[in-house]
C-alpha positions as CSV (number, residue, x, y, z in Angstrom):
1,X,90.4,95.6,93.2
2,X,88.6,97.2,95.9
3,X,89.5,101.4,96.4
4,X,88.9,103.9,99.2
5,X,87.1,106.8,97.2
6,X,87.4,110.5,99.4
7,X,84.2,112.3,98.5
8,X,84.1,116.1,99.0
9,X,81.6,117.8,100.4
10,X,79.7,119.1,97.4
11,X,79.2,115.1,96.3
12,X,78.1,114.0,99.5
13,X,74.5,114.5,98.2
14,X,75.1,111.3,96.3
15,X,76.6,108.9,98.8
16,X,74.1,109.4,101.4
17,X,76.5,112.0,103.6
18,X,79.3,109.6,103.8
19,X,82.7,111.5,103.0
20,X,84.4,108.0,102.2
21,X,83.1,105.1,100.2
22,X,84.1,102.0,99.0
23,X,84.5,101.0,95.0
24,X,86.0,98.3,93.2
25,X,88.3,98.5,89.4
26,X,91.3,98.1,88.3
27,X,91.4,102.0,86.3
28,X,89.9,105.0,87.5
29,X,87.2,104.6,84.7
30,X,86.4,101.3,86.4
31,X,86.3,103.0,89.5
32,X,84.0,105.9,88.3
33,X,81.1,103.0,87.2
34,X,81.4,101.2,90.2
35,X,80.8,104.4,92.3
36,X,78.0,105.1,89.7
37,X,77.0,102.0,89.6
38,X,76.4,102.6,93.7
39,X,75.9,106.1,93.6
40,X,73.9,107.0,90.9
41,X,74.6,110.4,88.9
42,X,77.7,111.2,90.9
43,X,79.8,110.2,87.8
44,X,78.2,113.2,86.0
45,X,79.8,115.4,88.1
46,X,83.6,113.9,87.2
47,X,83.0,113.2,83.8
48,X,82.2,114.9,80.9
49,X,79.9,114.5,78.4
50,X,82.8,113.3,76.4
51,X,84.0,110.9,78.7
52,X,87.1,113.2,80.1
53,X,87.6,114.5,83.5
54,X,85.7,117.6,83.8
55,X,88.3,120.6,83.8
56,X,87.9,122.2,87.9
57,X,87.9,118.3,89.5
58,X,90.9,117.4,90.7
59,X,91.6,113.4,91.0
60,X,94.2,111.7,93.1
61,X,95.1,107.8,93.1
62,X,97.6,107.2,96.0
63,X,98.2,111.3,95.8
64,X,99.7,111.2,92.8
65,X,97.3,113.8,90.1
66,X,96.1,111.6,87.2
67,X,96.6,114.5,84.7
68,X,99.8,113.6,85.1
69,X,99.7,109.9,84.5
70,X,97.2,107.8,82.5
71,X,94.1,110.2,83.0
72,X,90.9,108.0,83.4
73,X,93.3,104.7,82.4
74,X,95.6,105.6,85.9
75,X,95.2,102.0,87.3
76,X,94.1,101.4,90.7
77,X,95.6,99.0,92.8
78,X,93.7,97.1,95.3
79,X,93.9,99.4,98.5
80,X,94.8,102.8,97.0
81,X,93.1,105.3,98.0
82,X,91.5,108.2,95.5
83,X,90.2,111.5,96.3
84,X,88.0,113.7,94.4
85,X,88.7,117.4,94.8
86,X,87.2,120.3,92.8
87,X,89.1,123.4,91.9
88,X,88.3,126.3,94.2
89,X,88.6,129.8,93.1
90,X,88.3,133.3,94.4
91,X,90.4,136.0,94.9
């Protein structure tokens, strides 16, 4: 299943400047090696070193917060589009 992955700003480093890339799976765990598999080290900065989302990155599939569904298992349908966003904070 091939995805439309939003990167933020902060990742860009890793895909070369490009805010948008392409990555194939059928989870978002699939998803997360194929964009590692293409953009190398950029999965370290989602996952932990436990394998769980790291706590301030947000993910979306199809905007829907995959905290609240199946975590790293969310599947991905062929088209969906996910978007990376981590936490901001200030005052």
């Amino acid at each position: 299943m091939s995805v439309s992955v939003r990167i933020p700003t902060i990742l860009r480093s890793y895909t070369g400047g490009e805010s948008q890339v392409s990555a194939d799976g059928a989870t978002l765990a699939d998803v997360l090696d194929s964009l590692e598999s293409a953009h190398p080290g950029i999965k370290a900065r989602v996952v932990d070193d436990n394998g769980a989302l790291r706590r301030f990155v947000n993910v979306y599939v199809a905007e829907e917060d995959v905290r609240f569904s199946d975590g790293l298992q969310t599947p991905t349908p062929d088209g969906a589009q996910i978007s990376i966003i981590p936490a901001v904070a200030g005052g």
